[in-house]
C-alpha positions as CSV (number, residue, x, y, z in Angstrom):
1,X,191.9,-127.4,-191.7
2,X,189.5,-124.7,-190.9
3,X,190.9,-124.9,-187.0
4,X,194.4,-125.5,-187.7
5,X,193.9,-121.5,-189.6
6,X,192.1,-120.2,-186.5
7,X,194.6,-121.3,-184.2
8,X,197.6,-119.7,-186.2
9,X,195.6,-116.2,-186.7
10,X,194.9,-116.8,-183.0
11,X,198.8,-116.4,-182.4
12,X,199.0,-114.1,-184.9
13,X,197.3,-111.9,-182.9
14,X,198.4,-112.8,-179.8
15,X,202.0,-111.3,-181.7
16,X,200.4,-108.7,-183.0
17,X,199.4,-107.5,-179.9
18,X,202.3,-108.4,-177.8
19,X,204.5,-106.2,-180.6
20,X,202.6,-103.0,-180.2
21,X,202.6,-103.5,-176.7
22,X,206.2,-103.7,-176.5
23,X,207.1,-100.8,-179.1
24,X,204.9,-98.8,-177.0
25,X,206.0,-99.2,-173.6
26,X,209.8,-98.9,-174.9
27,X,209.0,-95.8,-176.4
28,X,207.7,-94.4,-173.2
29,X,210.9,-94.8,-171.0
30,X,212.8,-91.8,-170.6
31,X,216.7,-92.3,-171.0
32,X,218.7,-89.4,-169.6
33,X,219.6,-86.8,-171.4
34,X,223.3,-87.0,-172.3
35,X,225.8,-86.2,-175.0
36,X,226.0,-90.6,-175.4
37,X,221.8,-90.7,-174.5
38,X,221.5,-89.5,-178.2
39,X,222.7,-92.9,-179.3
40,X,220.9,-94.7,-177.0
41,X,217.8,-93.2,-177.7
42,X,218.6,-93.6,-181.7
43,X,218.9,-97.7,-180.5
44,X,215.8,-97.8,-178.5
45,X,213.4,-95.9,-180.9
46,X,215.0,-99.0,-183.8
47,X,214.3,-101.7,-181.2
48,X,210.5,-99.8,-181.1
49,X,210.4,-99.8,-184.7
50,X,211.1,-103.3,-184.9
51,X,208.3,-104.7,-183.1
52,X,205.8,-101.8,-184.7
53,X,207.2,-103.0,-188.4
54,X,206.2,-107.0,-186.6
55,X,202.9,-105.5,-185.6
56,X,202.4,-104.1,-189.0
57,X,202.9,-107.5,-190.9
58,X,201.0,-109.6,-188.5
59,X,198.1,-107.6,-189.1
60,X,198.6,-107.4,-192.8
61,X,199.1,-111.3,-192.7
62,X,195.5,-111.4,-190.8
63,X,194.1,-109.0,-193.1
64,X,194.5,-111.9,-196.0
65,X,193.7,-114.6,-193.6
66,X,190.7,-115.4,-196.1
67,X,193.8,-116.6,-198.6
68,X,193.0,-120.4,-199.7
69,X,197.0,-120.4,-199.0
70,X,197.0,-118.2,-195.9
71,X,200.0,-121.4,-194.2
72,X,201.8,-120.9,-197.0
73,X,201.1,-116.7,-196.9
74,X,202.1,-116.7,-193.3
75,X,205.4,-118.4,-194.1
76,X,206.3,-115.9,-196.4
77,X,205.4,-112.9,-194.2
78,X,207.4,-114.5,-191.3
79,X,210.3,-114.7,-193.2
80,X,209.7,-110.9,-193.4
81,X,209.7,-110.4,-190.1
82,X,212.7,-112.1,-189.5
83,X,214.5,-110.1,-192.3
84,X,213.5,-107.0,-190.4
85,X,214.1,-108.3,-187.3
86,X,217.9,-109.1,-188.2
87,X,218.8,-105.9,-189.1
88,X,217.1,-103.3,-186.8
89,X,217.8,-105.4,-183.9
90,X,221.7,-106.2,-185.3
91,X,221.9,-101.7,-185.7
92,X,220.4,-101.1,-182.4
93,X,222.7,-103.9,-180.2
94,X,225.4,-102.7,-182.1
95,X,224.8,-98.9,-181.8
96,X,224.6,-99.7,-177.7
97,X,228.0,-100.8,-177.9
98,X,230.2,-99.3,-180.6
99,X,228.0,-96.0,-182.3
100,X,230.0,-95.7,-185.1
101,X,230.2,-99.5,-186.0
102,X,227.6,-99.4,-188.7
103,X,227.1,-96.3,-190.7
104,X,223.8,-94.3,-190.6
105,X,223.4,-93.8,-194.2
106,X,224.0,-97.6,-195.6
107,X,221.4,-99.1,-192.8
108,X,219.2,-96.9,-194.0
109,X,219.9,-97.7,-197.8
110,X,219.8,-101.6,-196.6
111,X,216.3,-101.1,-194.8
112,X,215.0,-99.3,-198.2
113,X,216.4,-102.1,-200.0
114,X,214.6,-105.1,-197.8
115,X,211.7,-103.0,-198.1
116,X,212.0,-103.3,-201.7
117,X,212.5,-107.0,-201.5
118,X,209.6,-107.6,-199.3
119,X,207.1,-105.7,-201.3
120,X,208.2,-107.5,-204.8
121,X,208.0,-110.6,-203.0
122,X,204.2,-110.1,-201.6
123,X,203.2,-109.3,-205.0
124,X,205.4,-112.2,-206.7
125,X,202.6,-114.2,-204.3
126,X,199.5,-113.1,-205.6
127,X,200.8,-112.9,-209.1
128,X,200.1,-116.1,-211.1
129,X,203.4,-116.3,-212.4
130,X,204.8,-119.1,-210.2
131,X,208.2,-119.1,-211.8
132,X,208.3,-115.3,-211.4
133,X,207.3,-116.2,-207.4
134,X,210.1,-119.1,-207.0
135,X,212.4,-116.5,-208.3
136,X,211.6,-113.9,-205.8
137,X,211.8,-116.0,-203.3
138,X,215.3,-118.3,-203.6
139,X,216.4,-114.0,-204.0
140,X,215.2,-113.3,-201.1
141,X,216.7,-116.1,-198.8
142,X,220.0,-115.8,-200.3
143,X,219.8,-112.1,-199.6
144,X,218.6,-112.7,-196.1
145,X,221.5,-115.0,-195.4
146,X,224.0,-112.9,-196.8
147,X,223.1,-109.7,-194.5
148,X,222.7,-111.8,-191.5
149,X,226.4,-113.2,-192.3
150,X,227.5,-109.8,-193.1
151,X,225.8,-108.4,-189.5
152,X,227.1,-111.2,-187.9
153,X,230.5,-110.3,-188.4
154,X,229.8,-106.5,-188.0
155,X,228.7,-107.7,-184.4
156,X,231.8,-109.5,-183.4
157,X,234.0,-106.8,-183.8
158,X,231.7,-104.4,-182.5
159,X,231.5,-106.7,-179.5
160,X,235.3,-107.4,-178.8
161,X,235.6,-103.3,-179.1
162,X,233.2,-103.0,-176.5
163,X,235.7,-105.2,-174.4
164,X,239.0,-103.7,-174.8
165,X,236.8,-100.2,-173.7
166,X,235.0,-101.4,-170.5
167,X,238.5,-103.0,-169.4
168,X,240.6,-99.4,-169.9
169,X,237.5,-97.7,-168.5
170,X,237.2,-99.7,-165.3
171,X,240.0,-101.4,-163.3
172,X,237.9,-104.3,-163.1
173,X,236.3,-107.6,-164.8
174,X,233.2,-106.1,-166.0
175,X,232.1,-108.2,-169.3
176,X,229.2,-109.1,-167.5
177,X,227.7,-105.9,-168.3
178,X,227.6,-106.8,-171.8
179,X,227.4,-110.5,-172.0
180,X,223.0,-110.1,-172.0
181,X,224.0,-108.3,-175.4
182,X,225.5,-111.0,-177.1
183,X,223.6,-113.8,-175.5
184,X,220.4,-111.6,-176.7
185,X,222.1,-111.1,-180.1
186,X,222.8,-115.0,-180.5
187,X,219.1,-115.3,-179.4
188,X,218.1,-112.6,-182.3
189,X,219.8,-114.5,-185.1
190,X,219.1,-118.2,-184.1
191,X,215.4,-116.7,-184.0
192,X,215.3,-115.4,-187.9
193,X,217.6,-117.9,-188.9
194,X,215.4,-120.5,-187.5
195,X,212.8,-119.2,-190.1
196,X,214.6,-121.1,-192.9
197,X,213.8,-124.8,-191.7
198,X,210.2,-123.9,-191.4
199,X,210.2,-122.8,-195.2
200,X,211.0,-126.5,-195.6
201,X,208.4,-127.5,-193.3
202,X,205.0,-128.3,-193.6
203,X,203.4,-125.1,-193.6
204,X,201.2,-125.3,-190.9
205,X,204.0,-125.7,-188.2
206,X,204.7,-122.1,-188.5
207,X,202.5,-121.9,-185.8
208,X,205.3,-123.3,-183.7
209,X,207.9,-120.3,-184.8
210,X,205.4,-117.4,-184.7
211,X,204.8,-118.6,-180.6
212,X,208.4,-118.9,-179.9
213,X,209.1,-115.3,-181.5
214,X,206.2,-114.2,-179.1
215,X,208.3,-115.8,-176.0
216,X,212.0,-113.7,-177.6
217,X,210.3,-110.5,-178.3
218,X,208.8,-110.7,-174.5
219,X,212.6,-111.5,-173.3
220,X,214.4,-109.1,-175.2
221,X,212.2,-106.4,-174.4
222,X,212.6,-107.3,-171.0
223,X,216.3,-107.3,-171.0
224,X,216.9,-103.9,-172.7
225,X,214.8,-102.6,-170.1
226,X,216.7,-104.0,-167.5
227,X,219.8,-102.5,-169.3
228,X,218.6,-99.0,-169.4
229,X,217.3,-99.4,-166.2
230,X,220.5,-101.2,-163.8
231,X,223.5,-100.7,-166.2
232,X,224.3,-96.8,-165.9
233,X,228.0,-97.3,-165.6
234,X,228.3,-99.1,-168.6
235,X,226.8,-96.0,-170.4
236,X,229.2,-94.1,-168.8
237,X,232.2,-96.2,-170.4
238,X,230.9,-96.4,-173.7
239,X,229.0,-92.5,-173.3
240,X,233.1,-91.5,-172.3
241,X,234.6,-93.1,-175.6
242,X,231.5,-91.8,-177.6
243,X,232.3,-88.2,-176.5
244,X,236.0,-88.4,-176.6
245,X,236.1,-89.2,-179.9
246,X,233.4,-86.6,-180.9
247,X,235.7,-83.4,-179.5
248,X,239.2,-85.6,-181.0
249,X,237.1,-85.4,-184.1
250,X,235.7,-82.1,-184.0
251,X,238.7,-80.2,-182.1
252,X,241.9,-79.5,-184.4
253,X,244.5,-78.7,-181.9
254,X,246.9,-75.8,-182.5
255,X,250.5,-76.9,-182.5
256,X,251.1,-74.8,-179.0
257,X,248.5,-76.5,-177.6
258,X,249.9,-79.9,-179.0
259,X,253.2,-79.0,-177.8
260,X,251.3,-77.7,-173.8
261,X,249.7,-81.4,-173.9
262,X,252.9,-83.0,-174.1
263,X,254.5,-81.4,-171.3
264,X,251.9,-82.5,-169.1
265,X,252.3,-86.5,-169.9
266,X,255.1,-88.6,-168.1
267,X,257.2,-88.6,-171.1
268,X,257.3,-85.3,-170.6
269,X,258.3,-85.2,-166.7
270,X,262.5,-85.3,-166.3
271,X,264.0,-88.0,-163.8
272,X,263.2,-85.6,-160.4
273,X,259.9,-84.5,-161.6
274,X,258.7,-88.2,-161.9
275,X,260.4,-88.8,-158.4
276,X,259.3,-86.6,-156.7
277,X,255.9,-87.9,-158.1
278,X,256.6,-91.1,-157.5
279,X,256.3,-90.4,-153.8
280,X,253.5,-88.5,-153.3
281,X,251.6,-91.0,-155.3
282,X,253.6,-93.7,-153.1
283,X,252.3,-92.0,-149.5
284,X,248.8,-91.3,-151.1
285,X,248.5,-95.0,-152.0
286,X,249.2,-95.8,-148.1
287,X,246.8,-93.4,-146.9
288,X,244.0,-95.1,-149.3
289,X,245.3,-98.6,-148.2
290,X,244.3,-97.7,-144.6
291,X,241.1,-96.4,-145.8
292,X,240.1,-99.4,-147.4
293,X,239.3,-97.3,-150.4
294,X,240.0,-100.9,-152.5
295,X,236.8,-102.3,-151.8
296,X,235.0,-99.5,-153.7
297,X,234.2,-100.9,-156.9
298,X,232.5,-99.8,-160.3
299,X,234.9,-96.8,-160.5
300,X,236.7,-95.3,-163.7
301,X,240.6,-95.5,-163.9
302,X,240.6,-91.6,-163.9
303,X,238.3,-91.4,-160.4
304,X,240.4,-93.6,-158.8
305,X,243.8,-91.7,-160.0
306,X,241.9,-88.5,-159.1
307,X,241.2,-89.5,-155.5
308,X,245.1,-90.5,-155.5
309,X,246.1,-87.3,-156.4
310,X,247.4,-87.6,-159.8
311,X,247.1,-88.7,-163.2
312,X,245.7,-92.2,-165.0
313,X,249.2,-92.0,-166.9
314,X,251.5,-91.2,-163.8
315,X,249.9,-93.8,-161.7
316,X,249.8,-96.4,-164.6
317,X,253.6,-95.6,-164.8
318,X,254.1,-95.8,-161.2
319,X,253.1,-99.3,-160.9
320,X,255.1,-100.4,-164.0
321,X,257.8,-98.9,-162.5
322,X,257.9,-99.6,-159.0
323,X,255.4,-102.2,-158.4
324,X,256.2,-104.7,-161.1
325,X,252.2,-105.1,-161.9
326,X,249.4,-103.2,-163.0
327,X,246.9,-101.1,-160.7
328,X,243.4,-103.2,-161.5
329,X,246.1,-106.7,-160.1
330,X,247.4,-104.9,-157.3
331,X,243.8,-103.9,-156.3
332,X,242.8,-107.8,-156.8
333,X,244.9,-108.5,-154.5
334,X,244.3,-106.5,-151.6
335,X,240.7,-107.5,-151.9
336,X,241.4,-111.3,-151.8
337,X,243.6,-110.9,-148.8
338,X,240.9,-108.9,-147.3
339,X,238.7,-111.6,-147.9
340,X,240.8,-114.3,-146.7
341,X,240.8,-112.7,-143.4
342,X,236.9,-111.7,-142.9
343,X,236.4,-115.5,-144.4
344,X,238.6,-116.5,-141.2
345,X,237.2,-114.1,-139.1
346,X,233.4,-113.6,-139.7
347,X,232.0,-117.3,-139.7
348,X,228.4,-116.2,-140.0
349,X,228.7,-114.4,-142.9
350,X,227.9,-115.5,-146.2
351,X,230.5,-116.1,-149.0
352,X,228.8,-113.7,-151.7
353,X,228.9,-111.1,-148.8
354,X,232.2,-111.0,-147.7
355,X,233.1,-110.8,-151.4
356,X,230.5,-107.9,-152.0
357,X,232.2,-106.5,-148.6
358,X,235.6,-106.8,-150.2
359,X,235.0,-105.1,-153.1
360,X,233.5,-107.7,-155.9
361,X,230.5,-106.2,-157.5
362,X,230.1,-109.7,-159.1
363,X,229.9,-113.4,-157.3
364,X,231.3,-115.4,-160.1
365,X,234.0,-112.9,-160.5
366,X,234.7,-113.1,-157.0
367,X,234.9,-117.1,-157.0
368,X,237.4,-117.0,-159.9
369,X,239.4,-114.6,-158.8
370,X,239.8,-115.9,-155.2
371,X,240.8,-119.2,-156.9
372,X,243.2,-117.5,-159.3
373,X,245.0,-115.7,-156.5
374,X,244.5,-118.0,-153.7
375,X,244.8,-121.4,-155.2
376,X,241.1,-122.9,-153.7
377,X,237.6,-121.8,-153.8
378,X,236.5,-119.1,-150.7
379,X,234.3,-122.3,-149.4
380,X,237.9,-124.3,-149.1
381,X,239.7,-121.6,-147.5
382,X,236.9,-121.0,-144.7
383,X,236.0,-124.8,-144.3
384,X,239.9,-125.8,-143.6
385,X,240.5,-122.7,-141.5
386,X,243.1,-121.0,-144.2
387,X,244.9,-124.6,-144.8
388,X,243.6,-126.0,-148.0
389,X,247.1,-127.5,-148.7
390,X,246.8,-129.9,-145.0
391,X,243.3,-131.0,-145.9
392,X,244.6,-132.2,-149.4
């Protein structure tokens, strides 16, 4: 039995050490300094706090590891850890994505409130009033289920948000940007979660839980990293929403300024006004289509109406007028015809390349596009020379 304690205070510390290390060398990365950085920093220095608050408790767990119930000590701390965990990894995903989603003020009341929870239920454990322990302890698993629900939810919405504003910020599929978010966030909750069968377990196999939370706090460090390292332009959609609200909500607009705004949106335009817009936009649009200016990808709806020469508005009501489809499907299309014809016509070159080439920052979104538009996969159109519907 003596072992079996060893070996769990062994990977005790091995999370111990592993937390620190991780809070540390989060804290150290510099974001940049932008009116949206504020929030990400406010979401980086939770994720650091995290794993300092994990550090904390594993060594508080090993400073009692002389308990003659240290399994059944080390259960109850975990659990702990996973109630933390839940809820300043939930705020900080959350903040990344929607800032406003969860209010400053009540996380702050519900972290005072775990705390509160976690401290009556250490001392319900060294108290020798077992029914006064059970009681602290079927409160605090019903809580813990309750906020994860409750965060759960908070997260969806949060999440579809973040959707809807990537795809009016960009003219492209970009949801990959933010699928590492909810796949780490499913990760996240399946972890705590997870912590519930192991109360029900024989102690000793936290052992088992308490190694695997070493493996997700290694890969969910190492993913936020990656994200404030590689995904810039996703801060840029979600720093651009962040910012627009914060002057709509801190600007009140005079009713001559009100009145100057609405003279400058379509609406606003009369019948030769928008024609004679109409056509610049329409010889613009030629000019860009001989440039190739299509395959440049990961820009804003507002650079690319900017390089046109005109408004997001006017060119969105351009192509609902006299196109009969929206820009981003227009755009689609003149990259898969362009990769149609370099599939035909550069044999050597790889697939993923050509689609890069044509404009596709992503394969898979490539692939599926290509076979929404074109009816086959880019393999099929190249291997049967542009026939797929002779070989079939």
């Amino acid at each position: 039995m003596l072992s079996l304690f060893l070996d769990i205070r062994l990977i005790q510390g091995i999370a111990l050490t592993v937390s620190l290390t991780l809070a540390v060398l989060i804290m150290l990365i510099n974001v940049p300094k932008t009116e949206y950085a504020k929030k990400l920093t406010r979401a980086k220095t939770t994720i650091a706090t995290n794993f300092l608050v994990g550090a904390f408790v594993f060594g508080y767990t090993l400073y009692h590891s002389d308990l003659p119930d240290y399994g059944g000590f080390s259960v109850l701390t975990t659990l702990i850890i996973a109630a933390f965990s839940s809820i300043l990894m939930s705020y900080s995903l959350i903040n990344l994505m929607q800032p406003r989603y969860i209010d400053s003020g009540r996380f702050m009341i519900s972290v005072f409130i775990l705390f509160v929870v976690s401290a009556l239920l250490t001392e319900s454990f060294f108290s020798d009033n077992a029914l006064f322990h059970k009681g602290m302890l079927v409160t605090a698993i019903i809580l813990f289920v309750i906020q994860n629900s409750y965060l759960i939810i908070i997260f969806d919405k949060a999440y579809r948000k973040s959707l809807e504003l990537l795809e009016k910020y960009y003219d492209e599929d970009e949801e990959h940007k933010v699928k590492w978010i909810r796949f780490c966030y499913i990760l996240t909750m399946l972890t705590t979660m997870f912590v519930l069968i192991y109360m029900f377990l024989p102690q000793n196999l936290i052992i088992i839980y308490n190694f695997f939370y070493i493996l997700y706090m290694v890969y969910f460090a190492g993913n936020f990293i990656s994200f404030l390292g590689s995904h810039k332009l996703l801060l840029d959609a979600f720093g651009h929403s962040a910012f627009s609200e914060q002057r709509s909500f801190r600007k009140k607009k005079t009713a001559k300024e009100r009145k100057h705004e609405n003279e400058n949106i379509p609406g606003g335009l009369n019948t030769d006004d928008v024609s004679s817009e109409f056509s610049a936009i329409e010889a613009s649009l030629k000019k860009w289509v001989s440039e190739k200016k299509y395959r440049e990808y990961d820009k804003s709806r507002e650079e690319t109406a900017h390089e046109i020469g005109t408004t997001r508005e006017m060119l969105q009501l351009y192509f609902s007028e006299k196109v009969g489809e929206d820009f981003r499907t227009w755009r689609t299309r003149l990259r898969i015809n362009d990769a149609k014809q370099m599939l035909l016509e550069k044999k050597e070159t790889s697939i993923n390349l050509i689609g890069e080439i044509a404009g596709f920052s992503d394969r898979s979104n490539f692939h599926r596009q290509f076979t929404k538009f074109v009816g086959c996969t880019p393999k099929k159109w190249r291997d049967t020379a542009g026939n797929p519907d002779a070989a079939a």
